[in-house]
Backbone as JSON, one array per atom type, in Angstrom:
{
  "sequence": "XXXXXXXXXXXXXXXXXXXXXXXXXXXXXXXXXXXXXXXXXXXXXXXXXXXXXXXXXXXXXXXXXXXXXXXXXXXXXXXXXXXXXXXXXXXXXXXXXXXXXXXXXXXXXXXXXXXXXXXXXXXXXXXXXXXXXXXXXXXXXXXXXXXXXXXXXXXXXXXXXXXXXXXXXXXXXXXXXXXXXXXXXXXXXXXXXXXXXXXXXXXXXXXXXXXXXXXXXXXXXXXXXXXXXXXXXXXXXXXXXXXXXXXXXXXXXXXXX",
  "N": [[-38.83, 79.83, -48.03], [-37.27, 77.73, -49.94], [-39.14, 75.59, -48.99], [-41.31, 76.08, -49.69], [-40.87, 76.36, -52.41], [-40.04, 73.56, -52.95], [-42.68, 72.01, -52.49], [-44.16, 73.39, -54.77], [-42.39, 72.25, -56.89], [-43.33, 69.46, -56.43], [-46.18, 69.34, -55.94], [-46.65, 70.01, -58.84], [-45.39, 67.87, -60.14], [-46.99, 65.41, -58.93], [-49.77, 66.88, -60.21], [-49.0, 66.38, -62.87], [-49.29, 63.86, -62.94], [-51.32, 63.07, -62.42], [-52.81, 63.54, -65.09], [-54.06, 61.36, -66.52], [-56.14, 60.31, -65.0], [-57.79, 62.5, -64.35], [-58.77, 63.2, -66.56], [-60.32, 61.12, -66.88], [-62.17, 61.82, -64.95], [-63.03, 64.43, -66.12], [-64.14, 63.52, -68.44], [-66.24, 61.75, -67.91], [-67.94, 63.93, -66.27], [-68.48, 65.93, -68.21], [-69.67, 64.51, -69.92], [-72.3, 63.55, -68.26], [-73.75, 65.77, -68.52], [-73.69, 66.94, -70.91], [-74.82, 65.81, -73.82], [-74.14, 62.71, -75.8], [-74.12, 62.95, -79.5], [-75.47, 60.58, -81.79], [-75.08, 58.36, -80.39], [-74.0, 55.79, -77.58], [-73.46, 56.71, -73.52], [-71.47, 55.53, -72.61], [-70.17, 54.44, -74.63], [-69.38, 56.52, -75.77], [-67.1, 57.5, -73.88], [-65.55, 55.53, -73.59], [-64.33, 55.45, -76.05], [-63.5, 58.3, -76.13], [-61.25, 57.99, -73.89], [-59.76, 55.84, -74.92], [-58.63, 57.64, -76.89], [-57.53, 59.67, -75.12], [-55.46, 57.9, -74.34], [-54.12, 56.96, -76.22], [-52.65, 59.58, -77.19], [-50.81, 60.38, -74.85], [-49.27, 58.29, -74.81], [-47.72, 58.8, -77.44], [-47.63, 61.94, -76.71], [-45.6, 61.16, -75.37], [-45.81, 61.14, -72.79], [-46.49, 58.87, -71.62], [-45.0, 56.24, -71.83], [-44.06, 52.85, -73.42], [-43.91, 50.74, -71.69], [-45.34, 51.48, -69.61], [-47.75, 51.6, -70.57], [-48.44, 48.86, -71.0], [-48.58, 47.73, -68.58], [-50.53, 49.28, -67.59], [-53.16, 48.42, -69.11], [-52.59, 45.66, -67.97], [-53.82, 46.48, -65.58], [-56.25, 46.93, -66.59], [-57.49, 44.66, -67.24], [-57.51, 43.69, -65.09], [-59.3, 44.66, -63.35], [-61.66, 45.07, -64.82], [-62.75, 42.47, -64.99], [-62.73, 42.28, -62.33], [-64.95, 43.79, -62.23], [-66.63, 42.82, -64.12], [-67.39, 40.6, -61.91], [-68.45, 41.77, -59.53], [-70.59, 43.36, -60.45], [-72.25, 41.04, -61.44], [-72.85, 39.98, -59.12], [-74.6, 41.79, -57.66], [-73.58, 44.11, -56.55], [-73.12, 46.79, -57.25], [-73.75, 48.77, -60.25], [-74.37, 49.46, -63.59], [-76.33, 51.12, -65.42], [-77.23, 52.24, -67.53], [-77.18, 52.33, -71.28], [-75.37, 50.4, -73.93], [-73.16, 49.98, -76.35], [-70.39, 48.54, -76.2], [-70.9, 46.66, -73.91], [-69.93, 44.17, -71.59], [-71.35, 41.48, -70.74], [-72.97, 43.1, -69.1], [-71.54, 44.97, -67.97], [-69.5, 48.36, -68.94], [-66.61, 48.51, -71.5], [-65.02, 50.79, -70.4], [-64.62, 50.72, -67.89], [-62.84, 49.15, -67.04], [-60.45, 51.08, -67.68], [-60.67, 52.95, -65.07], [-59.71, 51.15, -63.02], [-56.95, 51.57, -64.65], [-56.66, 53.72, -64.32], [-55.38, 54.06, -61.79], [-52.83, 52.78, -61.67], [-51.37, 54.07, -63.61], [-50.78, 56.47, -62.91], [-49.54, 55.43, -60.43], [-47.46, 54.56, -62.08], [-46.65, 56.71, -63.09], [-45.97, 58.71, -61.42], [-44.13, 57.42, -59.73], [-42.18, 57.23, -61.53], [-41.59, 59.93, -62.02], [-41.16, 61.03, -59.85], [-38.25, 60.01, -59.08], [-38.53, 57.24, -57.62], [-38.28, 54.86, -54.77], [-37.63, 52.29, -53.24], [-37.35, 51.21, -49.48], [-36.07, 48.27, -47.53], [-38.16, 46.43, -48.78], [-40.05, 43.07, -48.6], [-40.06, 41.48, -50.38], [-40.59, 38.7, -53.12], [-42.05, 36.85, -52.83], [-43.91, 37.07, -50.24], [-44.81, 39.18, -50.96], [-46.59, 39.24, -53.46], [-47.92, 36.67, -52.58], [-49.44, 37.74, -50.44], [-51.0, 39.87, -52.5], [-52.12, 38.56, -54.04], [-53.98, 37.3, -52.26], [-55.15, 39.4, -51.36], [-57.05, 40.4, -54.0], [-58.24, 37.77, -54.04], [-60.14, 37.56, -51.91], [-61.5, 39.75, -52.67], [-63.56, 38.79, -54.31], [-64.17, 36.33, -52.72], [-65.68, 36.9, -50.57], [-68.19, 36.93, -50.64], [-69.21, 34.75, -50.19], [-68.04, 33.63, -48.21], [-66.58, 34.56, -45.04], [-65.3, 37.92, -44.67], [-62.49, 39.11, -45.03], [-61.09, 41.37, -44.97], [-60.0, 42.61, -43.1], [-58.43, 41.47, -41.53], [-56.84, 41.17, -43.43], [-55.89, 43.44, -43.8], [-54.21, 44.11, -41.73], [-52.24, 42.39, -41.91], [-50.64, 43.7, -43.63], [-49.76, 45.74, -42.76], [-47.68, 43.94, -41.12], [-46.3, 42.64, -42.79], [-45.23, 44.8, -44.51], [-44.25, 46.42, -42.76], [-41.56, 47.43, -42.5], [-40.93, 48.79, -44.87], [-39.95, 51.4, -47.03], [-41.03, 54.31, -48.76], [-38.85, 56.18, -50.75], [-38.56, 59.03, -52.55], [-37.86, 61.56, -54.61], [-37.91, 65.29, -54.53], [-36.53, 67.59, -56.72], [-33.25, 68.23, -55.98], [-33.63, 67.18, -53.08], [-34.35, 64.29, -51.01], [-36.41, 62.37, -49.92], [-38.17, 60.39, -47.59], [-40.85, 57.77, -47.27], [-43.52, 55.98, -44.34], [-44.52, 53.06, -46.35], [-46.63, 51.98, -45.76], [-48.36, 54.1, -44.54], [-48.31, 55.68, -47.06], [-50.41, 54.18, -48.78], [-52.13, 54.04, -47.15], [-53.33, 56.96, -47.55], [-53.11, 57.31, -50.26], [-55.65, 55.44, -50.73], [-57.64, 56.98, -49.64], [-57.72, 59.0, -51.3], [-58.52, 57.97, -53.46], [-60.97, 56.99, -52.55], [-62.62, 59.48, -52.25], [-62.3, 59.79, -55.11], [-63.83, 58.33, -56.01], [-66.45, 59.05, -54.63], [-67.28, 61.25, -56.27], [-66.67, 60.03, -59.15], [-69.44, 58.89, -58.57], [-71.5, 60.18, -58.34], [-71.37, 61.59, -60.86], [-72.63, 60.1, -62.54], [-71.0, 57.41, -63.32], [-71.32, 54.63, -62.41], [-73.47, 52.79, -60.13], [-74.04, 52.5, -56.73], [-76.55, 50.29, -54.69], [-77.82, 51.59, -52.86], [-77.89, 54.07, -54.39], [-79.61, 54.34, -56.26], [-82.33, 55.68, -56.15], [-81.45, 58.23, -54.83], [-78.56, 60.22, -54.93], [-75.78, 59.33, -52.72], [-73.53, 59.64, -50.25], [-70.62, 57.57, -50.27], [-70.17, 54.76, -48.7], [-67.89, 54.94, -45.9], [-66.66, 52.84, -45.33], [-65.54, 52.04, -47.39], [-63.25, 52.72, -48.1], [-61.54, 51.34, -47.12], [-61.47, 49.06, -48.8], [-60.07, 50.4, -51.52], [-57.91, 51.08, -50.37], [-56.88, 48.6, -50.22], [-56.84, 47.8, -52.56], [-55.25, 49.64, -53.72], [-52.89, 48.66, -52.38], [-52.37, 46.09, -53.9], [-52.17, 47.41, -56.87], [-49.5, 48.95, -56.44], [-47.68, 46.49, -55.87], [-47.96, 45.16, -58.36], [-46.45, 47.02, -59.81], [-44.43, 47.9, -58.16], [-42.76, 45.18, -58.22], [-42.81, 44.68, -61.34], [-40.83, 46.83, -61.44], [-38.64, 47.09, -60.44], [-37.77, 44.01, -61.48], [-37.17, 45.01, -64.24], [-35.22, 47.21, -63.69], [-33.17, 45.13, -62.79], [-32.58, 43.62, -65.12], [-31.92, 45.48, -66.68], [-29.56, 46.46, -65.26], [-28.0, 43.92, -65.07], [-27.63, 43.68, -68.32]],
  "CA": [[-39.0, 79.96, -49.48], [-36.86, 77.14, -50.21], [-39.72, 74.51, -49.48], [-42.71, 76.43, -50.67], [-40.4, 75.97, -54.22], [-40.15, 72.13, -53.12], [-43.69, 72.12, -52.24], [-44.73, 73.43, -56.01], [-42.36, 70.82, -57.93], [-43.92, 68.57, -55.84], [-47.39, 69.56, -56.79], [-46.34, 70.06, -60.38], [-45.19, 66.06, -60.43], [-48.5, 65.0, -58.49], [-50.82, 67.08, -60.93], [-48.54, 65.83, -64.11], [-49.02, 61.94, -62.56], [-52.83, 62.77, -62.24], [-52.99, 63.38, -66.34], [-54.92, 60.27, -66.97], [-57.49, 59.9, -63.67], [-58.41, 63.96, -64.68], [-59.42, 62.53, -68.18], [-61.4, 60.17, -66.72], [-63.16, 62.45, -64.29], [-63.32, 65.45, -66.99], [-64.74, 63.08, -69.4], [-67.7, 61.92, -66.41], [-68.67, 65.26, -65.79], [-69.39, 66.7, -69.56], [-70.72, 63.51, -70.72], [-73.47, 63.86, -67.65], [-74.4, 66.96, -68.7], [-73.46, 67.34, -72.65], [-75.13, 64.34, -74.64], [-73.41, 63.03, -77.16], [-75.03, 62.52, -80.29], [-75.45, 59.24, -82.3], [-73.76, 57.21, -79.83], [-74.14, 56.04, -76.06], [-72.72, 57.49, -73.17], [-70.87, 54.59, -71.92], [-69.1, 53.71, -75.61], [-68.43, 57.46, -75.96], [-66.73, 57.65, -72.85], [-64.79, 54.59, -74.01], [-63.42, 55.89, -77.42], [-62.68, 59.54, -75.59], [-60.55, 57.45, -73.29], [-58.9, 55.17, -75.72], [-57.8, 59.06, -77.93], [-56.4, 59.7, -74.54], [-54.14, 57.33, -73.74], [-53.14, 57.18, -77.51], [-52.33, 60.95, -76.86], [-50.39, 60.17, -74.04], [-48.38, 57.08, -75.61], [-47.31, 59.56, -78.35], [-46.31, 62.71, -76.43], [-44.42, 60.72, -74.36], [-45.84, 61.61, -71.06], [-46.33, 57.48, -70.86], [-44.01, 55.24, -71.56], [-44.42, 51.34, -73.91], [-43.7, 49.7, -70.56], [-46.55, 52.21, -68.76], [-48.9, 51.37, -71.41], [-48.51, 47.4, -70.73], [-49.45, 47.89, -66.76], [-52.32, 50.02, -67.49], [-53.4, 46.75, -70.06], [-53.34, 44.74, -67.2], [-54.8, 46.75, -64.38], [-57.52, 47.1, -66.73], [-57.92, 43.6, -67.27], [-57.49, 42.88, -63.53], [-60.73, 45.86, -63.0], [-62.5, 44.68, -65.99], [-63.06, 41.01, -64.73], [-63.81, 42.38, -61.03], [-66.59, 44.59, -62.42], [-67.75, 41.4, -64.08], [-67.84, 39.41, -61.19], [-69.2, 42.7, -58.81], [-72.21, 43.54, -61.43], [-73.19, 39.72, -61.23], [-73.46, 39.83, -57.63], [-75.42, 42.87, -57.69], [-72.38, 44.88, -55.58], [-73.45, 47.89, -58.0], [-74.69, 48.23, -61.82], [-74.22, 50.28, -64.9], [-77.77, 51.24, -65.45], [-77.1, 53.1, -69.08], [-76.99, 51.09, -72.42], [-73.95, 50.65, -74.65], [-72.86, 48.45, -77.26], [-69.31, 48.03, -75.5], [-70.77, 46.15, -72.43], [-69.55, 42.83, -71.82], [-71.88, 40.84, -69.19], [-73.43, 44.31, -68.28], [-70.18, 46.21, -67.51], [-68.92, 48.8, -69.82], [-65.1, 48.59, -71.37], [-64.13, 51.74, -69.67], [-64.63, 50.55, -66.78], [-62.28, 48.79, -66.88], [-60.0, 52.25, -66.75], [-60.74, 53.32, -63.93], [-58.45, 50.78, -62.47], [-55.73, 51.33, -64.74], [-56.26, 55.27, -63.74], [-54.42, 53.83, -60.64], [-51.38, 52.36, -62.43], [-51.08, 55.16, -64.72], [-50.8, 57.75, -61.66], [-48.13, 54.93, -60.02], [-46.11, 54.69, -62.79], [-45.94, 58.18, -63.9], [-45.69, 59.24, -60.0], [-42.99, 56.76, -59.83], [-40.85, 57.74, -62.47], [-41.06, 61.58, -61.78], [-40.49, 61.76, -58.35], [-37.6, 58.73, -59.01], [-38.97, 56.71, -56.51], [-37.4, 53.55, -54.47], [-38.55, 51.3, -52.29], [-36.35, 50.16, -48.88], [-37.03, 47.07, -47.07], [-39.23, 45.47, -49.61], [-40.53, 42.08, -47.95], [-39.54, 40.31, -51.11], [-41.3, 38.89, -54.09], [-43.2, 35.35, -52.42], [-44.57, 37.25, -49.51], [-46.0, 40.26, -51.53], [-47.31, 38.28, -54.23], [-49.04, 35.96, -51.89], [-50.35, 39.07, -50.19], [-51.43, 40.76, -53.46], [-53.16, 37.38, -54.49], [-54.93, 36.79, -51.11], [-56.47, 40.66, -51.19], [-57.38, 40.42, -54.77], [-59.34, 36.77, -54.19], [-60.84, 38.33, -51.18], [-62.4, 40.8, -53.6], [-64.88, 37.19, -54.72], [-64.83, 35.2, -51.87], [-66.16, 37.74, -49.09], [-69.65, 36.98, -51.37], [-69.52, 33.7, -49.78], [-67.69, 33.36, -46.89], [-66.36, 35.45, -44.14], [-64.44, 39.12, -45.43], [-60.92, 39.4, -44.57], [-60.2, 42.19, -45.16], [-59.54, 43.59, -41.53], [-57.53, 40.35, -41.23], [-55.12, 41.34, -44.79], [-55.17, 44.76, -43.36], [-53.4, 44.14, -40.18], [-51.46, 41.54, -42.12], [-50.57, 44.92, -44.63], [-48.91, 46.34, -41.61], [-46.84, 43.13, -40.62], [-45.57, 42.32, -44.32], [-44.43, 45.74, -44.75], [-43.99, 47.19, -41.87], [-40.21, 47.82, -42.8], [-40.97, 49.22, -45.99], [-40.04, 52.79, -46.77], [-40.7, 55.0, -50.23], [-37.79, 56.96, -51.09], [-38.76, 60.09, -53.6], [-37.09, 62.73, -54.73], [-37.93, 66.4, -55.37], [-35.24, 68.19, -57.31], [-31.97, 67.57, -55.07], [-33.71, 66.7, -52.25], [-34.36, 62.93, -51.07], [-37.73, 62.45, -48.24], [-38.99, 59.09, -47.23], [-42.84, 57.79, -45.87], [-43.94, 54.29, -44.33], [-45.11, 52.79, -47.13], [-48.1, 51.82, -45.23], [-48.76, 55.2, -44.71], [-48.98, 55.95, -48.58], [-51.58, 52.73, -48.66], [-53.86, 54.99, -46.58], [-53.81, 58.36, -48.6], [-53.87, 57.1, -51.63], [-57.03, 55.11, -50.64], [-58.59, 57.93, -48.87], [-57.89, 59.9, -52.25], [-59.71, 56.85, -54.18], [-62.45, 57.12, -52.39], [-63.12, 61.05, -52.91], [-62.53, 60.09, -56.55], [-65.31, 57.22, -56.02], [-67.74, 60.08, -54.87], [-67.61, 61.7, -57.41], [-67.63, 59.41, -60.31], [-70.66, 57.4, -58.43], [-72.1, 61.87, -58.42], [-71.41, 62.04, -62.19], [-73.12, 58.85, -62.73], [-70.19, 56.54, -63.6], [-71.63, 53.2, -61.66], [-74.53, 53.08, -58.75], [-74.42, 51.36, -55.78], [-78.06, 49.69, -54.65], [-78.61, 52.62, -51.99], [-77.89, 55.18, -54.9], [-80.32, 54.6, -57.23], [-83.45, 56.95, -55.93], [-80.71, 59.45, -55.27], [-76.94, 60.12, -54.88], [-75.61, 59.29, -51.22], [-72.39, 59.41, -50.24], [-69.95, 56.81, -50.83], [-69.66, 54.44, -47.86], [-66.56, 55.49, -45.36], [-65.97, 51.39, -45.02], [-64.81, 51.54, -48.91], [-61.78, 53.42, -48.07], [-60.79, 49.95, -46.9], [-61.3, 48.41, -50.04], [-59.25, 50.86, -51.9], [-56.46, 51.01, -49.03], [-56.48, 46.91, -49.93], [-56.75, 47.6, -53.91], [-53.79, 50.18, -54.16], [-51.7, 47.82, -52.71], [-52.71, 45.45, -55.23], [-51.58, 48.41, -57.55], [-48.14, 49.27, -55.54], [-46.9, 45.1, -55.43], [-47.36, 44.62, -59.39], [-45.71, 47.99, -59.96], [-42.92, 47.58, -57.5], [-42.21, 43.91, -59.07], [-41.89, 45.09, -62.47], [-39.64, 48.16, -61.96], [-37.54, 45.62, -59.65], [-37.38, 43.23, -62.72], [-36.64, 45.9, -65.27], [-33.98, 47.26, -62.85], [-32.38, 44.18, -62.5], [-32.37, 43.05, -66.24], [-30.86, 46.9, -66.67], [-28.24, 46.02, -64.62], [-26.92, 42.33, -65.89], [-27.49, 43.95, -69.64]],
  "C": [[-38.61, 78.66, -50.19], [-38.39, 75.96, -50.33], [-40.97, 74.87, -49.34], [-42.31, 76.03, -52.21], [-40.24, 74.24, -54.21], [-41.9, 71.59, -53.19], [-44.63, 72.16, -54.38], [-44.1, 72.85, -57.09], [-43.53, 69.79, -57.54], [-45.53, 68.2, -56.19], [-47.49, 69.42, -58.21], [-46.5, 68.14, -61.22], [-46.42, 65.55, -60.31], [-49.28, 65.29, -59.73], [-50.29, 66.13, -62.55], [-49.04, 63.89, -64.13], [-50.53, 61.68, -62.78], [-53.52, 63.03, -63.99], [-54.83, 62.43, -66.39], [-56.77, 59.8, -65.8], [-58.4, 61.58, -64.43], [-58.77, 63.76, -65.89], [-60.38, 62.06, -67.91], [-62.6, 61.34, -66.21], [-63.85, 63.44, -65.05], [-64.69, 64.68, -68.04], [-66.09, 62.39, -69.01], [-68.47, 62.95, -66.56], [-69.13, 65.6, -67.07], [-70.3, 65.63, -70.02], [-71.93, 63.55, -69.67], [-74.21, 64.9, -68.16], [-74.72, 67.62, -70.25], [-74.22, 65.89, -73.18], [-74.18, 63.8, -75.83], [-74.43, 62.22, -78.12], [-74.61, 61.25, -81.5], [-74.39, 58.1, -81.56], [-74.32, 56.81, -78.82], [-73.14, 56.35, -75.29], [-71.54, 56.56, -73.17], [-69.82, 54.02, -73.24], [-68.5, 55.23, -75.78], [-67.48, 57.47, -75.27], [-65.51, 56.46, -73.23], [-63.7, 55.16, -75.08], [-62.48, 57.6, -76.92], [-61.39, 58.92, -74.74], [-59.22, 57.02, -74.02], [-57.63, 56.22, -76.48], [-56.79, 59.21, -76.78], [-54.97, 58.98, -73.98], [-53.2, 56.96, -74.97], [-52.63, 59.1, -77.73], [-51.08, 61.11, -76.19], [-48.93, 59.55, -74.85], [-47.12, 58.77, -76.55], [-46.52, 60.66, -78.53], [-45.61, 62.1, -75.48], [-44.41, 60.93, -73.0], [-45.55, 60.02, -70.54], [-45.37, 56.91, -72.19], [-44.77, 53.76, -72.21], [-44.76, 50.75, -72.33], [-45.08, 49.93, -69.8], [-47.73, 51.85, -69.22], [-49.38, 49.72, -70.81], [-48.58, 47.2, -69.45], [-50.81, 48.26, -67.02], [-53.03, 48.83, -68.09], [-53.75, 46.06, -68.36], [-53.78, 44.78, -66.11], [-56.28, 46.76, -65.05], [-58.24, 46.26, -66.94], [-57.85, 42.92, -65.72], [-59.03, 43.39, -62.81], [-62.0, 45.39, -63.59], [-63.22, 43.2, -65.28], [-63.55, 41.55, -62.93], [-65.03, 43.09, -61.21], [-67.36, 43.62, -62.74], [-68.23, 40.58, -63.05], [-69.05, 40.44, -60.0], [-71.11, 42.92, -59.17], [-72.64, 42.37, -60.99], [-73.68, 39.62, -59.67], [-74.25, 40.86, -57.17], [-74.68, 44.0, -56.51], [-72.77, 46.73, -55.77], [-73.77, 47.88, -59.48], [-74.05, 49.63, -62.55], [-75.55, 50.35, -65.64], [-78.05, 52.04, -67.08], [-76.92, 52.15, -69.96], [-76.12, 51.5, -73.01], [-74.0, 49.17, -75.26], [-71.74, 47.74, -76.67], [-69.71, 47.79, -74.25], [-70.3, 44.66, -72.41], [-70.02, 42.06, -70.22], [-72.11, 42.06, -68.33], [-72.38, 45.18, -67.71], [-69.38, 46.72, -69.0], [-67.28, 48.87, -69.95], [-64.81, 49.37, -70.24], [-64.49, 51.8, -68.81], [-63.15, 50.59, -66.13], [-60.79, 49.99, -66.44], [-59.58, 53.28, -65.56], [-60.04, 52.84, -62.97], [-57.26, 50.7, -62.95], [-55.43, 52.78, -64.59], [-54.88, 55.13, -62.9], [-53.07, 53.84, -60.97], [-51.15, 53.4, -63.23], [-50.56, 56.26, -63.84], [-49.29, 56.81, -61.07], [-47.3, 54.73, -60.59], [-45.2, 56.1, -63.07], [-45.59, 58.57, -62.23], [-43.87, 58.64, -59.56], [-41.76, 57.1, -60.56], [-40.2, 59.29, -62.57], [-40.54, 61.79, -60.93], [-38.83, 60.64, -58.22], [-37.52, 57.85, -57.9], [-38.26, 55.54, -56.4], [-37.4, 52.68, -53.26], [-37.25, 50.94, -51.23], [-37.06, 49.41, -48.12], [-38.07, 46.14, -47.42], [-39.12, 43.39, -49.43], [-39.96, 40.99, -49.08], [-40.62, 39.98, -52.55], [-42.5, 37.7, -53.22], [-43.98, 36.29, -51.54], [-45.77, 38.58, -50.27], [-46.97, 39.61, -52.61], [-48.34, 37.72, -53.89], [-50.34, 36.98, -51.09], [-51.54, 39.73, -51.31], [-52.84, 39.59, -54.01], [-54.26, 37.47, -53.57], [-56.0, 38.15, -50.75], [-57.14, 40.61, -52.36], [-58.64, 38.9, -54.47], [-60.36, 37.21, -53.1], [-61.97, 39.02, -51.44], [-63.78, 40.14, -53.88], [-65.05, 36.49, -54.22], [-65.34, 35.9, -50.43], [-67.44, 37.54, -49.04], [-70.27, 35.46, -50.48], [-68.88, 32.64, -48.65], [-67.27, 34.62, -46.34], [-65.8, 36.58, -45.03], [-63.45, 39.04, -44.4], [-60.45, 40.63, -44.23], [-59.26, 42.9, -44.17], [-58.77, 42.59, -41.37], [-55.81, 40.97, -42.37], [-55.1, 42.69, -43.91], [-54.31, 44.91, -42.49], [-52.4, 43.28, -41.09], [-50.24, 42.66, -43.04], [-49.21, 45.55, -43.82], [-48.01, 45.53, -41.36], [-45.92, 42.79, -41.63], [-44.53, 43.67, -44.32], [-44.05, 47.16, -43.7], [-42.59, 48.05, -41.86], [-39.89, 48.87, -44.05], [-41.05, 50.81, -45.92], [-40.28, 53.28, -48.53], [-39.87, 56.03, -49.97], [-38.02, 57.64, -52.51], [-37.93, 61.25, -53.51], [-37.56, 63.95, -54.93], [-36.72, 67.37, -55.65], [-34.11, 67.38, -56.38], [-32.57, 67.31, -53.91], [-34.45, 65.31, -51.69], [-35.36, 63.24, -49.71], [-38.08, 60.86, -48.81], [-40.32, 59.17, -46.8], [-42.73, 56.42, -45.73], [-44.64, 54.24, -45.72], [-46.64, 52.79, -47.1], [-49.36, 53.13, -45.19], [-49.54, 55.93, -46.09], [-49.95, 55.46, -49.23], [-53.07, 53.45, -48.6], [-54.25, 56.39, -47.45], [-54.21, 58.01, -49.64], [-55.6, 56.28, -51.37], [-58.11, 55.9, -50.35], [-59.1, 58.66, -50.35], [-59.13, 59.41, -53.46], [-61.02, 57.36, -54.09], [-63.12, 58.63, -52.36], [-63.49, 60.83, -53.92], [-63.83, 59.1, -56.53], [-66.73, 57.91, -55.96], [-68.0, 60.98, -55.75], [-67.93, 61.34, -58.91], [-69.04, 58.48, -60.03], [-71.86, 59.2, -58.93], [-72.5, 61.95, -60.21], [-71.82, 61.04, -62.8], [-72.44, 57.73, -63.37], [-70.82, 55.34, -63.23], [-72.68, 54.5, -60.67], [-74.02, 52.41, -58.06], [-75.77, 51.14, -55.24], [-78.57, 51.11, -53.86], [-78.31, 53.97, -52.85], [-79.08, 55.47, -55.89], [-81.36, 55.5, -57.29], [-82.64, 58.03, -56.06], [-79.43, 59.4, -55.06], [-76.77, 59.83, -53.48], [-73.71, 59.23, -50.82], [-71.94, 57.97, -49.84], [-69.7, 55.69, -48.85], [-68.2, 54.61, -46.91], [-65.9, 53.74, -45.08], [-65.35, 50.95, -46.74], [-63.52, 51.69, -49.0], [-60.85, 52.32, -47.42], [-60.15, 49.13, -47.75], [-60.04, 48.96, -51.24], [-57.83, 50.87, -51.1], [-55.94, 49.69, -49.91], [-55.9, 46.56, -52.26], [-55.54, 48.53, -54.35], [-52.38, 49.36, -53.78], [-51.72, 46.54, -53.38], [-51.21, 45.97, -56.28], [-49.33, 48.46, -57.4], [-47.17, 47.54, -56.0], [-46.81, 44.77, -57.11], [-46.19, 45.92, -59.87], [-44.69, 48.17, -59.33], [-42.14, 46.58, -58.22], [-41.55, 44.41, -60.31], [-40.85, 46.0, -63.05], [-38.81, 47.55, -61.58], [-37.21, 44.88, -60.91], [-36.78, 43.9, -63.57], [-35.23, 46.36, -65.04], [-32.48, 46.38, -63.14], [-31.97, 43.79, -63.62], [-31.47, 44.23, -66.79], [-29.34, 46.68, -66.34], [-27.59, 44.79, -65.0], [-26.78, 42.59, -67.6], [-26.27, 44.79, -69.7]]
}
């Protein structure tokens, strides 16, 4: 009994953390199917977004600090959609006034879904990192998968190279969460892979509800390549290394204040 009742905090936290991604996806699905009128989809979808995370802000589910991550995952998303679209990776095939170089704002979203889920996940379950590799080596890491992202277009792909490297960096690395009084660890690495796996579910479905195409979707829907779940694996810890850093910093300035 005891950890069926850990089991449904546990869930409780998760679904509370998933707020902002379930916005997104909610707000996918009706706009496929509902039109909205005097507008396009792609700026509605924008401004519904924007209400929510000023929603959010307000009751206090997020957090000033939470707000200013999501900001710059969405400017870290925003600029890879630009560079993706140009290379013809996938497209936004709908018109909108908010596109910028053929990619709509709320795109950009979609990667600060991520950060929005790791902060709030983070702060509920009071999460805590042991063995953390440090700041130079993750950094350099976080850099070298992120440029990866634009130079695979024109030279070799790494990624199976950072991935193994993923494992060697943090091989030591443990998350430490809490539910109620009780304290559980995972490899970090481990958490790398679920959450990516989970990504890429959510990928089939917003590519389903016509969020983005990729080239082999356009006649009809297809499922989502199983070699993406790489990419995400490589883009949550992206996610994970600025979001570790700055709770580390905050922490630390906590503590000498």
């Amino acid at each position: 009994m005891k950890s069926f009742i850990q089991l449904l905090h546990f869930g409780y936290h998760q679904a509370m953390s998933c707020i902002f991604p379930v916005a997104i996806f909610g707000t996918l699905a009706l706009s496929s199917v509902i039109p909205f009128p005097y507008i396009h989809r792609y700026d509605a979808i924008l401004l519904i977004l924007l209400a929510v995370q000023y929603l959010m802000f307000c009751s206090g589910l997020e957090t000033w600090d939470e707000i200013k991550v999501i900001c710059v995952f969405h400017l870290i998303g925003l600029l890879l959609e630009i560079y993706k679209v140009h290379m013809g990776s996938w497209s936004y095939p709908e018109p909108a006034y908010s596109k910028i170089l053929g990619v709509p704002l709320y795109s950009g979203f979609m990667y600060a879904s991520v950060a929005s889920f790791m902060c709030q996940i983070w702060r509920r379950l009071r999460m805590d990192m042991t063995g953390w590799p440090g700041l130079l080596p993750s950094v350099l890491l976080g850099g070298a998968i992120y440029l990866n992202f634009f130079t695979h277009h024109f030279i070799p792909d790494f990624r199976w190279w950072l991935t193994a490297l993923v494992f060697v960096v943090f091989w030591k690395t443990w998350i430490i969460y809490r539910v109620r009084s009780v304290t559980y660890r995972m490899p970090l690495s481990l958490a790398f892979i679920i959450v990516g796996f989970f990504i890429w579910l959510a990928e089939n479905i917003s590519t389903f509800l016509g969020a983005w195409k990729y080239p082999d979707q356009h006649e009809s829907w297809q499922l989502v390549s199983f070699s993406k779940i790489s990419s995400w694996f490589l883009l949550v810890i992206i996610s994970v290394i600025i979001v570790a850093q700055l709770k580390y910093v905050k922490a630390k300035r906590s503590v000498q204040s």
